[in-house]
N, C-alpha and C positions, 0 to 999 in steps of 0.2 A: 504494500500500500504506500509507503515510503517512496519510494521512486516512482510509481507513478503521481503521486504528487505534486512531484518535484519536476519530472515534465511537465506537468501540467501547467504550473507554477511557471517554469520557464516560456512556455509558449503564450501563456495570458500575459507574459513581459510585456510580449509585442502590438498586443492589443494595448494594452494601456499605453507604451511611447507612441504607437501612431496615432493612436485618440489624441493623445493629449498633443500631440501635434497638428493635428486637423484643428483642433478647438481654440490651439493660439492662433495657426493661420486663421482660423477665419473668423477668431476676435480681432486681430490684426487689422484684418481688411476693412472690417466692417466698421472698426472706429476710425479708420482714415476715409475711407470712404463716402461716412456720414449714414451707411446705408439700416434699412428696416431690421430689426432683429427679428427674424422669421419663426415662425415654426421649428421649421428642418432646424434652424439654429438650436432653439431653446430645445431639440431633439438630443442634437449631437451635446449639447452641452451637459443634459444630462445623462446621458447615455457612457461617455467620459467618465463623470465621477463612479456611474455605477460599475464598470468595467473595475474600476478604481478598487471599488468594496471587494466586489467577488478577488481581486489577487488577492486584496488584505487579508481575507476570510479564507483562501488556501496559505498565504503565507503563516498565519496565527496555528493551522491545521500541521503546517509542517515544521512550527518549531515547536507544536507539542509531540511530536512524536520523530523528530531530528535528534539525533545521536550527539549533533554536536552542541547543543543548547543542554541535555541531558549529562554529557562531559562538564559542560560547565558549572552545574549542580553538583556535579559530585567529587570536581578536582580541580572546583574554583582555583586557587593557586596557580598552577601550572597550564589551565584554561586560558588565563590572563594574560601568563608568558608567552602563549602562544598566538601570534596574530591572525592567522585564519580563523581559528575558534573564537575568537572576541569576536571578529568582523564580524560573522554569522550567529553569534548567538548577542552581541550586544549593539556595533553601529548600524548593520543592516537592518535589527530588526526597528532598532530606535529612529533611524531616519525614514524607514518606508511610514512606519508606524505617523509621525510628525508629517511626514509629505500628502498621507491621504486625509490628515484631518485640513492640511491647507488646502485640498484638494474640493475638499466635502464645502468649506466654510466661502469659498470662491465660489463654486456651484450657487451654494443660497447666497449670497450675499448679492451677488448678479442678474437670478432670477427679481429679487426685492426689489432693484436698483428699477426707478420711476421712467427714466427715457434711456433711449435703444442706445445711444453715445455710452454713457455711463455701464450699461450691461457689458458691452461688448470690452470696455475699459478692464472693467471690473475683472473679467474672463480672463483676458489676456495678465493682466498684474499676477493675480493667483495661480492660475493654470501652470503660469511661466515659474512662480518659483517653489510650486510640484512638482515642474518637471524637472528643476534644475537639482532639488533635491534628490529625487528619487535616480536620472542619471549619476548624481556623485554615489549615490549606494546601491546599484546595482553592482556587480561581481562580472565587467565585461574581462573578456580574453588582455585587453592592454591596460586594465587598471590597477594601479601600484597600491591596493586597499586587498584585494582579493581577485582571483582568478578564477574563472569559469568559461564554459564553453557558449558560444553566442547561441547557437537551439543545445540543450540536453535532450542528449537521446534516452533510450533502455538502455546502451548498452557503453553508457558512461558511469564511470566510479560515483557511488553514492557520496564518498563525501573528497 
């Protein structure tokens, strides 16, 4: 159950960086632009944060029952000495954890927000810095925090 998880977990990555890249561009455009906040907008906009939840809710799924969060309960000490096991059991989970509540509070705060300028403002501000967050703690193949494979396969090492 572990590993598929954690596929799974890695492939909803990518839904949530391209969402949350759709929803800056087209905050972007739409407060340069001046243009209507539409529908399809206030779709994608929420459709974004919820993609948002569901990783939260596989990631929470897979540091209760991750070896490596489970290590750091039981050999805190030497947990800490070691920086993969931190990254995954303490910054990764602490910045995604921070990133979807900016994620969540941008959502509403935008939806509130009176005219379409200010919504689209609003998205874009927030959006941008979930995503800037959630990039620094994600675990890509070139990043100097942790190392992982861009898609997890089955038939990649669990930890």
């Amino acid at each position: 159950m572990y590993n598929n998880l954690l596929v799974l977990h890695s492939i909803i990555r990518w839904l949530v960086v391209l969402s949350l890249l759709l929803s800056i561009g087209i905050a972007l455009r739409g407060y340069l632009t001046n243009r209507a906040f539409s529908p399809t907008d206030n779709k994608i906009r929420h459709w974004t944060a919820t993609i948002g939840h569901i990783q939260l809710i596989l990631g929470i799924l897979l540091y209760i029952k991750s070896p490596i969060a489970q290590y750091l309960y039981t050999d805190s000490s030497d947990a800490v000495a070691n920086w993969q096991i931190f990254f995954f059991s303490v910054i990764h989970s602490l910045l995604m954890l921070i990133a979807i509540v900016v994620l969540t509070l941008g959502s509403a705060f935008a939806k509130r927000k009176a005219s379409d300028k200010l919504k689209y403002k609003t998205m874009f501000i927030w959006y941008t810095i979930a995503f800037l967050i959630i990039f620094i703690a994600i675990p890509w193949p070139f990043s100097p925090l942790a190392e992982r494979p861009i898609i997890r396969g089955f038939y990649n090492e669990i930890i």
